[in-house]
C-alpha positions as CSV (number, residue, x, y, z in Angstrom):
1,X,-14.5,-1.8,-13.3
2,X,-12.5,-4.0,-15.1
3,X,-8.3,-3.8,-15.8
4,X,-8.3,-5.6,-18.7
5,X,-5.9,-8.6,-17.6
6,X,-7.3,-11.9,-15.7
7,X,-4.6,-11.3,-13.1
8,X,-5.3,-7.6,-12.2
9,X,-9.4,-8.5,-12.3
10,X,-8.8,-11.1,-10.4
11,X,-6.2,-9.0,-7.7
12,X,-9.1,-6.3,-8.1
13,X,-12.1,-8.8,-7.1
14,X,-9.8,-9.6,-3.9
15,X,-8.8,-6.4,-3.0
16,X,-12.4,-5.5,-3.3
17,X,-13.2,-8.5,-0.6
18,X,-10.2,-7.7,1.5
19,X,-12.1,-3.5,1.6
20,X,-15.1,-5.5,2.5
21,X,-13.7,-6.8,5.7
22,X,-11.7,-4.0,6.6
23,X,-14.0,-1.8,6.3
24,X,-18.0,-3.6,6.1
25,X,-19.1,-1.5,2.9
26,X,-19.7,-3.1,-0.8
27,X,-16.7,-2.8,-3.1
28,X,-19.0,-0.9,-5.3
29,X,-18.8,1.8,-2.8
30,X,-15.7,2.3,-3.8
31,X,-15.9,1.7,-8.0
32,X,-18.9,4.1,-8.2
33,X,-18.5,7.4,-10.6
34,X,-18.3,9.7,-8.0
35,X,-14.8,11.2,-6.3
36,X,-13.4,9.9,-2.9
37,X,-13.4,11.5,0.0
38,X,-10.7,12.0,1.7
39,X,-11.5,9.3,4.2
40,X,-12.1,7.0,1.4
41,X,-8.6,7.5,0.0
42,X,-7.3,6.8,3.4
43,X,-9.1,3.5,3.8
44,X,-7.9,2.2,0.5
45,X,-4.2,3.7,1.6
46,X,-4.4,1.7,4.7
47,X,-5.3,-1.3,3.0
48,X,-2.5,-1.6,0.6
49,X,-0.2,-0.4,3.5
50,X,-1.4,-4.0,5.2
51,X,-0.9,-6.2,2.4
52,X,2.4,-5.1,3.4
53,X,2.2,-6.1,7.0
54,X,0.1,-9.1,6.2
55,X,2.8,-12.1,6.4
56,X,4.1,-10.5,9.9
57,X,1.1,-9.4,11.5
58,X,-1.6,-10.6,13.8
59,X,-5.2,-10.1,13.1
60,X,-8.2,-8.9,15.7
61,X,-11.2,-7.8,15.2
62,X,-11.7,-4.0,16.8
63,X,-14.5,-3.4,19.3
64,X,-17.5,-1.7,17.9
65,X,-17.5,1.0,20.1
66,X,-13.5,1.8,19.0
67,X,-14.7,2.0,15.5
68,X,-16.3,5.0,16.7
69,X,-12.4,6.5,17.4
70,X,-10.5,5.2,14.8
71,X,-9.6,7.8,12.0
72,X,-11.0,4.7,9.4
73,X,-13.5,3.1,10.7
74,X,-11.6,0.2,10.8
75,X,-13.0,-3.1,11.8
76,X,-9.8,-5.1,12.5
77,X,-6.5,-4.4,14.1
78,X,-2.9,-5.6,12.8
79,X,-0.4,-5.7,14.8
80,X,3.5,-6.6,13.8
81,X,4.3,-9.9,15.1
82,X,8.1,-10.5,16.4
83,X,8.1,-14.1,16.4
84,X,7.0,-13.8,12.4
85,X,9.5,-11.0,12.2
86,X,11.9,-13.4,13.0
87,X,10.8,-16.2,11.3
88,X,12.3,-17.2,7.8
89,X,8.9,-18.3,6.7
90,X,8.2,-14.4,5.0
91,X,11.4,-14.4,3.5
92,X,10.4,-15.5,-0.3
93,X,7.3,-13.2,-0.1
94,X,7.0,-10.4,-2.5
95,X,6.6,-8.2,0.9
96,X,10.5,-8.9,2.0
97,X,11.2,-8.2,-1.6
98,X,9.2,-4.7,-1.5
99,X,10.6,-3.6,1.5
100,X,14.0,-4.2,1.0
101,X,13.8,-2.0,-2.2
102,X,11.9,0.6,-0.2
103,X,15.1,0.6,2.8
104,X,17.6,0.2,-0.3
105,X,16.1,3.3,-2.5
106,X,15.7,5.6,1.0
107,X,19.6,5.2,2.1
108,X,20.2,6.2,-1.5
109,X,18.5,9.1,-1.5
110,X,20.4,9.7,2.0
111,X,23.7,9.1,0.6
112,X,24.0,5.9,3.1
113,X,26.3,3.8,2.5
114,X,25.0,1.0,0.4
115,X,24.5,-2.6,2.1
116,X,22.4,-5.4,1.5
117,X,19.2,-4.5,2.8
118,X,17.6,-6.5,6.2
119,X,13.7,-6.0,6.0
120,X,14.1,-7.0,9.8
121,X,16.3,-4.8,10.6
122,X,14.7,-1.7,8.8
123,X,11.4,-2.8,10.4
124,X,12.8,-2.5,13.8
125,X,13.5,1.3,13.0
126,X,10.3,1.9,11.6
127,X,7.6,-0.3,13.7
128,X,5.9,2.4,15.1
129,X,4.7,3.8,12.1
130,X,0.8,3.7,12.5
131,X,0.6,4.0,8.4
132,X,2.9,1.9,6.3
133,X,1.0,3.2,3.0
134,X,3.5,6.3,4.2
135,X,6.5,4.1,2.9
136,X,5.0,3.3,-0.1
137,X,4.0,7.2,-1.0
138,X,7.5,7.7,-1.0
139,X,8.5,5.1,-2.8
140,X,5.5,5.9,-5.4
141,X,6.8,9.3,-5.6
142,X,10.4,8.7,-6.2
143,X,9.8,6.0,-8.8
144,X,6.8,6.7,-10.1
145,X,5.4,10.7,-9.3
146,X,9.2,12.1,-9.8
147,X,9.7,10.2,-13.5
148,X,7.6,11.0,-17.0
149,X,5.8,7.7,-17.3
150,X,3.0,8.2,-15.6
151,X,2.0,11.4,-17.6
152,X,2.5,9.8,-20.8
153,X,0.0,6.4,-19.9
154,X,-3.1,6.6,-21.4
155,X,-4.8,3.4,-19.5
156,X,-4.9,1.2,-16.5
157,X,-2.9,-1.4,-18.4
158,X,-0.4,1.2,-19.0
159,X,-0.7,2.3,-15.5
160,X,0.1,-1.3,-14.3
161,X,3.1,-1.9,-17.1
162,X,4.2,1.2,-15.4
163,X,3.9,0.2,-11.8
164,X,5.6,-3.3,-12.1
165,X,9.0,-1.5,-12.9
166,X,9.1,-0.1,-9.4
167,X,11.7,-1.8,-8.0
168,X,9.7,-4.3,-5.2
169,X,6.9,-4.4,-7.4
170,X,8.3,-7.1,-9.8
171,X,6.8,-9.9,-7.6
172,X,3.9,-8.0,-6.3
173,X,0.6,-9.9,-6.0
174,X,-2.0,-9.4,-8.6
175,X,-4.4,-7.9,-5.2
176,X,-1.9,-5.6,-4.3
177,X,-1.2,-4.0,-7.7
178,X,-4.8,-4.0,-8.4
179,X,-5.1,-1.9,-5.5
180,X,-2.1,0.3,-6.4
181,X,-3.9,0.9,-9.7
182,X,-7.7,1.4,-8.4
183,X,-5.9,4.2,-6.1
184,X,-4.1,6.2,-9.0
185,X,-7.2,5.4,-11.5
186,X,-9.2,7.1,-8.8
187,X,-7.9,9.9,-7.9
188,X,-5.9,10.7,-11.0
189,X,-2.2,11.3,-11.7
190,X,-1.9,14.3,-10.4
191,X,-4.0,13.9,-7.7
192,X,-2.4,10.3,-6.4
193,X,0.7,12.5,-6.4
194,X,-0.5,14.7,-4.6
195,X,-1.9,12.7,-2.0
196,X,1.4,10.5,-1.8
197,X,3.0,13.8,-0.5
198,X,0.5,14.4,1.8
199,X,0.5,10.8,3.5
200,X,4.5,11.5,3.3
201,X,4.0,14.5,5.6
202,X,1.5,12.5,7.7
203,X,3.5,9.5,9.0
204,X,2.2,10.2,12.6
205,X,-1.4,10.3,11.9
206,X,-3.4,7.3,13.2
207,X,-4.3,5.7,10.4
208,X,-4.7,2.2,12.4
């Protein structure tokens, strides 16, 4: 599978690596012809849902035998760090960036007053949510699902044209976007829609 830019092949080879060790199956399990399951889609919406997390959360590998429990399969554990949380050192990553637009474009749809938004302070009202691909599916499906463009794109590279004018995604890392795109190429438009929805209504589930 191949997006057709060195940056998204190259965010693609290390998304593929970062499935790997989430998950201990070949990224080709994933690129085959065949549909995903359901379980599948999950996995790959966890995992761009912890590129999110990633510059303020701690790591650990999950028992074996916990494996076994977790709605996944996962093979690691994340964990949101306060120290980093507090820390200035994720303030220039693309994640602040992305989840500012994500707090900023959810008090407008509330009619909240608008203020600058503080990632640290909307991640203390939302740090118990097992599955932070669930604030992305809204923010897919305001910005992305809820407009024309995505009908209208004919190819990935349209797709990912498409994709960088979400607001948050300006910055995003070749690995994330690559991942963004392997989702909706996947499971098609209407289909990532529809899931996007779904995890919406799901923000409970464990998905850890």
């Amino acid at each position: 599978m191949s997006f057709s830019t060195p940056d998204l092949d190259q965010g693609l080879t290390a998304f593929g690596a970062f499935l790997e060790a989430e998950y201990g199956r070949p990224f080709a399990d994933w690129c085959d012809s065949g549909g995903w399951t359901d379980r599948e889609s999950l996995q790959v919406s966890r995992a761009l849902g912890l590129l999110l997390k990633e510059p303020i959360a701690d790591v650990a590998a999950r028992a074996p035998a916990d494996r076994e429990t977790s709605e996944t399969g996962a093979h690691r554990i994340w964990v949101l760090n306060d120290a980093k949380i507090a820390g200035s050192a994720w303030e220039g990553r693309w994640q602040w960036q992305l989840l500012a637009d994500i707090d900023n474009a959810a008090k407008s749809a509330s009619g909240q007053m608008m203020t600058p938004s503080d990632p640290r302070l909307y991640l203390f009202t939302i740090r118990y949510e097992r599955d932070f691909f669930a604030l992305l599916a809204g923010h897919f499906q305001e910005f992305l699902c809820d407009r024309p463009g995505l009908a209208r794109c004919a190819d990935g590279s349209a797709v990912a044209d498409l994709l960088r004018q979400i607001p948050g995604f300006q910055a995003a890392s070749p690995i994330f976007l690559a991942g963004a795109l392997l989702l909706i190429t996947k499971l098609g438009r209407k289909g990532f829609c529809a899931w996007c929805e779904e995890r919406c209504d799901a923000k409970d589930d464990d998905a850890a």
